[in-house]
N, C-alpha and C positions, 0 to 999 in steps of 0.2 A: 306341610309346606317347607319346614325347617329342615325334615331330613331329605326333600327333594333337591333344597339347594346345596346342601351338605355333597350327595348323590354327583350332583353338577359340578360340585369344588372337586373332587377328587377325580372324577374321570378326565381333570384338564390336567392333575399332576402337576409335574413342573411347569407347565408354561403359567399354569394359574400363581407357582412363588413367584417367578421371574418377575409377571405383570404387577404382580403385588410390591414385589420390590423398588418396581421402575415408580409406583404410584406414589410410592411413599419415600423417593430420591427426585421429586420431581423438581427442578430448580428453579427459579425466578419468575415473575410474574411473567405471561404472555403478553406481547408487544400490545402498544396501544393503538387503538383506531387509528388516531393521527402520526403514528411515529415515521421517520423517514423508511421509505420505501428501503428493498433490498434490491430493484430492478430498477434502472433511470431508463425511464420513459416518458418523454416530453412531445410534444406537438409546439410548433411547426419543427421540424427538423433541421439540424444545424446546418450550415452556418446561421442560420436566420435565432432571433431570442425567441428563445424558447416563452411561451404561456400558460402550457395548461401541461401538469404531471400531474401523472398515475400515481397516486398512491397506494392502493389493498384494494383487495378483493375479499369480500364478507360473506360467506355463504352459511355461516353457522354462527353459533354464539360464541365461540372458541375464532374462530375468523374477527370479530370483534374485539379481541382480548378477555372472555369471560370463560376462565376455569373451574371447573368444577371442584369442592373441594374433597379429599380424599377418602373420606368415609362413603360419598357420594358416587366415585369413583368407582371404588370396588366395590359395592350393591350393586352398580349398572355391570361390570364387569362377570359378577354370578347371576344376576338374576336374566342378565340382557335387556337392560332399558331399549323402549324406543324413542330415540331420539328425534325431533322435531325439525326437519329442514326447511326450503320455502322451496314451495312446488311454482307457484307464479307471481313474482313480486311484485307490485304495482307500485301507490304511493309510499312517501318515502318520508321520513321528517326526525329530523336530530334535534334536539329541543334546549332549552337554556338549564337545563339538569343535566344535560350529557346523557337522555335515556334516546333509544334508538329503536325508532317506531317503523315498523313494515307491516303495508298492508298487501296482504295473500289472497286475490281471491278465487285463487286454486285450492287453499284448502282452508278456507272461509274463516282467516281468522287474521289477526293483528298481533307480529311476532314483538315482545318486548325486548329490549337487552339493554341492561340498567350499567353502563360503561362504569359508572361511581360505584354504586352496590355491587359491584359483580355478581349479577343477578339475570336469570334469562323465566319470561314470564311468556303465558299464550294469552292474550283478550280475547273472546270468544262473542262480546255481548252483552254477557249477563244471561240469566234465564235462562242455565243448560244450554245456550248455546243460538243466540240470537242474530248473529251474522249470517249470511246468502254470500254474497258478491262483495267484500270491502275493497275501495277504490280509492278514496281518498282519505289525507290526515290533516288536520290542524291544529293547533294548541292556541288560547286566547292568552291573557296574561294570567288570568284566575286559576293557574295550573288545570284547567279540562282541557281534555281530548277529543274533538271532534271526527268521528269517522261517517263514511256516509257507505252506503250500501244499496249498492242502484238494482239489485233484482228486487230489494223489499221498496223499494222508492222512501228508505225512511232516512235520517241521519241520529246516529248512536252518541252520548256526550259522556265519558270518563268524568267525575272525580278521581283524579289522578292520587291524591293525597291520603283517601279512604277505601279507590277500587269500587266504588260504586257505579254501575251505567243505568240509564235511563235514556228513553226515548225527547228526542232534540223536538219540543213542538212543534215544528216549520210548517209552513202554508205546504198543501199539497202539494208534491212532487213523482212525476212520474218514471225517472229516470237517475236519480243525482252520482253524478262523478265528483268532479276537480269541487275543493273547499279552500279556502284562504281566508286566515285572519288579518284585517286590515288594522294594525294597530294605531294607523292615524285618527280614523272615526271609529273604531271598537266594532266595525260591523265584522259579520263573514259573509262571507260571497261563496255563495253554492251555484255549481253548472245543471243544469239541468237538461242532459242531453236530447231526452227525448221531443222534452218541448222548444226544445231550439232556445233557449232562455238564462241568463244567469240572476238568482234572486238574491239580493243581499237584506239579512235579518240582524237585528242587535241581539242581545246575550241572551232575551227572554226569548225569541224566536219569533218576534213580533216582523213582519215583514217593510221593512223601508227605500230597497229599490229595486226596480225591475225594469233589465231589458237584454235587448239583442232578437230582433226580429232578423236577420237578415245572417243569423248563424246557421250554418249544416253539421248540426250533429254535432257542438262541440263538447268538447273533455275537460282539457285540465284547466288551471286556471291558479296564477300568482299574482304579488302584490310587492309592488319594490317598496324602496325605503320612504318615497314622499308620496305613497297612498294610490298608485296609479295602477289598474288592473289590467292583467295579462292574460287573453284565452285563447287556447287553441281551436282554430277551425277548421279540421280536418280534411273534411270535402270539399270544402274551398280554399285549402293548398297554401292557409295561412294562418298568421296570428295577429290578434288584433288587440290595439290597446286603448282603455278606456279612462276617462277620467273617474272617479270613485263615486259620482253620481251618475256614469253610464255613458257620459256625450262619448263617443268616436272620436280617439285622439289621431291615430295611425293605422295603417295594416304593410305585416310584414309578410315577406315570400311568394314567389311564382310557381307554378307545378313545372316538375320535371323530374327527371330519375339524375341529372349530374349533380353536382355539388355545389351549393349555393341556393339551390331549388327545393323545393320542399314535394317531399314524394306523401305520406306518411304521418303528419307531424304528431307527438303522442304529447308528451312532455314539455314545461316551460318553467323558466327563470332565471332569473336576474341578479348578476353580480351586486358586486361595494360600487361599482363605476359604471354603472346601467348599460351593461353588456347583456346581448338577451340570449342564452341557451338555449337552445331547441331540438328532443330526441327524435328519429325520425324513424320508427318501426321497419320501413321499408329501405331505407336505405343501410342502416344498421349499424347507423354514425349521428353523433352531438355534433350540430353545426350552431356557429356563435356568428351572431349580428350586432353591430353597433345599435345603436338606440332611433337613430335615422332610418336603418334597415339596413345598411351594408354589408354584404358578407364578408367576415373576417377569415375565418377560420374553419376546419371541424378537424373531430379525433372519431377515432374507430374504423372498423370494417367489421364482417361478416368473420363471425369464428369464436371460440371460447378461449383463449389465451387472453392475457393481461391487456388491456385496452382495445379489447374485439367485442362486438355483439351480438345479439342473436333478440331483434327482436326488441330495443331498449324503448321504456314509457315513462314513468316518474322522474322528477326531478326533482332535486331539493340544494340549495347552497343556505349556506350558514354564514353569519357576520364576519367570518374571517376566511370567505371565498372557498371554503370546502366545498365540493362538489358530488352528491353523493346521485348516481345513477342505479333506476332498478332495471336491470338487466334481465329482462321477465322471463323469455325461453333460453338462459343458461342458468333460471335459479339460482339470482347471486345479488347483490348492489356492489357496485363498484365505486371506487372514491378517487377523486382528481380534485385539484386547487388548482385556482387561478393565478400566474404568477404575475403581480404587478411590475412594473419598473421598479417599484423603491422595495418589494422584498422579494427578490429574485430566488429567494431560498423555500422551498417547504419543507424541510426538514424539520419540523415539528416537533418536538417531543409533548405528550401531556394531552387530555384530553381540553378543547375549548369548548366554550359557552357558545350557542349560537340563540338567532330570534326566531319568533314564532311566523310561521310561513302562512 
C-alpha cells in the first residue's frame, strides 16, 4: 500500500509540491455560515425595502466554513479521498450547538457539519447502516435528534452527546415525513403521510394526540414560538394551522401556477414575527404569507445561480430569522434572513444559536 502511494506521489511530480505547498500556506479560517454575503441579493427589489437577503450557498462541508486540516488534506490529495456531497437534500435543521443537520434521502443518510468543531460527520442510523429514505429532523431540548424515515415507517433518535441511535418507539406508522419539536408542551408532532394523519408523542414515545382527517398527503410540518402547528397539504394547494391539540385554527393558499398560489407546496415555517414560508417544488420559489394568509412576498425562480431553484423542500429558520432552504435537485441548502425594520443589516459575523424546530 505504502509504495503504491509513494508510486502515485511521484508520478504527479511537481504538481504534487506545488499542492503541497499551497496546503500548508493555507490562510485564514473559511468564512462563516453566517458571514456577510459577497453578492447583495435582496427581495423585493429596490426602490421598495428590501426583506429577505441571500446569504450562501452550502453544498459541502467547506461551503459551511469546515476545513479540513492539513495532514488530512494531503492523504486525501495522494490517496484520492472520496468526498461526501448531498445528492438530494431534504430536511434541514441548525440547532442551538451550531451543528448543521441535512437530511439526504438520495443517499440515505443524514450529513453532519459541526460549524463549532469543525467537523463534518455522516449519520447513517446506526447498525451498518439503518436509514432508507431520511426526511425529516428535530432536536428536543435533551440534545436527541429525531430523524424519521418514511420507506422504513420508523423514526431514528440520536444521542447527540454519545452518538448513539436507536429506534424512536412510536405508535405504528406507515409513512412518516415532516417532525417538530413543540418546546411549549415537550410533544413532537410526526406527519404521517400515508395515513393522511399527524401523531404527536411525548419523549417516551407514548402517543397523545392525533389528528387531521381531512389532509391529502401531507409532508412537512413546523411549530412557532407559542406552540401552534404548521402542515403542509399538498394536494389540497395548502397549509393548515392547528392548535397543539389539533383544533383547526386557519388554512393558508389557493391552487394555481402564479404567485401567491400554491402549485406544489413542500416546505413550511415561521419567522420571529409569524411570517409563514412556504417552498413550492413547482413553482421553484419561497413564497411568504402574513399570519392571516396574505401574500406578501416570494424570492426565487427556476435555475441554479444564487437565489434560483430547482425543485426546493425543507425549511428551517432559526431564532434570529436565518433562513435555511434545501434546494433538493441543485443539491445544495441555500441560506437567506429575514430583514426586520429595526435590523435592516445581515451582515452577520459569527455563527448564532438557534431553537429547536
Amino acid at each position: 500500500m505504502l509504495r503504491r502511494l509513494l508510486r502515485r506521489w511521484q508520478g504527479r511530480g511537481v504538481v504534487a509540491a506545488v499542492m503541497l505547498c499551497t496546503l500548508m500556506a493555507c490562510a485564514g479560517p473559511v468564512a462563516n455560515l453566517k458571514s456577510k454575503p459577497e453578492t447583495d441579493l435582496y427581495w423585493p427589489k429596490k426602490p421598495l425595502q428590501p426583506r429577505i437577503q441571500w446569504i450562501r450557498t452550502v453544498e459541502d462541508p467547506a461551503g459551511a466554513g469546515i476545513s479540513k486540516p492539513f495532514w488530512k488534506k494531503a492523504l486525501d490529495f495522494i490517496a484520492g479521498a472520496d468526498q461526501r456531497h448531498m445528492l438530494r437534500p431534504y430536511g434541514v435543521l441548525l440547532d442551538q450547538s451550531d451543528r448543521l443537520f441535512i437530511a439526504d434521502p438520495g443517499a440515505g443518510v443524514v450529513h453532519l457539519m459541526d460549524l463549532k468543531e469543525q467537523r463534518y460527520s455522516v449519520l447513517d442510523g446506526g447498525g451498518g447502516g439503518r436509514l432508507r429514505t431520511p426526511i425529516g429532523l428535530t432536536e428536543d431540548l435533551q440534545n436527541r435528534l429525531y430523524i424519521t424515515d418514511s420507506t422504513s415507517g420508523e423514526v431514528i433518535r440520536y444521542e447527540l452527546a454519545s452518538g448513539v441511535a436507536s429506534l424512536f418507539p412510536v405508535p405504528q406508522l406507515t409513512r412518516p415525513t415532516g417532525i417538530a419539536f413543540n418546546a411549549v408542551n415537550k410533544l413532537i408532532y410526526i406527519v404521517d403521510t400515508s395515513a393522511n394523519e399527524v401523531v404527536a408523542v411525548d419523549q417516551s414515545g407514548a402517543e397523545k394526540v392525533r389528528f387531521g382527517s381531512s389532509f391529502n398527503h401531507p409532508t412537512d410540518i413546523c411549530v412557532d414560538k407559542i406552540g401552534r402547528v404548521y402542515v403542509t397539504d399538498p394536494l389540497n394547494y395548502r397549509i393548515k394551522i392547528f392548535t397543539p391539540e389539533g383544533q383547526l385554527l386557519n388554512e393558508i393558499g389557493t391552487p394555481g401556477v402564479e404567485l401567491g398560489r400554491l402549485n406544489k407546496p413542500k416546505g413550511v415555517a415561521v419567522d420571529s414575527e409569524g411570517h409563514i414560508y412556504i417552498s413550492d417544488a413547482l413553482l421553484d420559489a419561497v413564497q411568504v404569507f402574513d399570519a392571516g394568509g396574505q401574500f406578501l412576498l416570494s424570492f426565487g425562480s427556476i435555475g441554479t445561480g444564487n437565489g434560483e431553484f430547482w425543485m426546493p423542500s425543507g425549511l428551517y429558520i432559526d431564532q434570529q430569522d436565518y433562513l435555511l432552504v434545501a434546494d433538493s435537485y441543485n443539491r445544495r441548502i441555500q441560506i437567506f434572513r429575514y430583514l426586520s425594520k429595526t435590523q435592516p443589516d445581515a451582515g452577520g459575523t459569527g455563527a448564532v444559536s438557534s431553537g429547536p424546530r
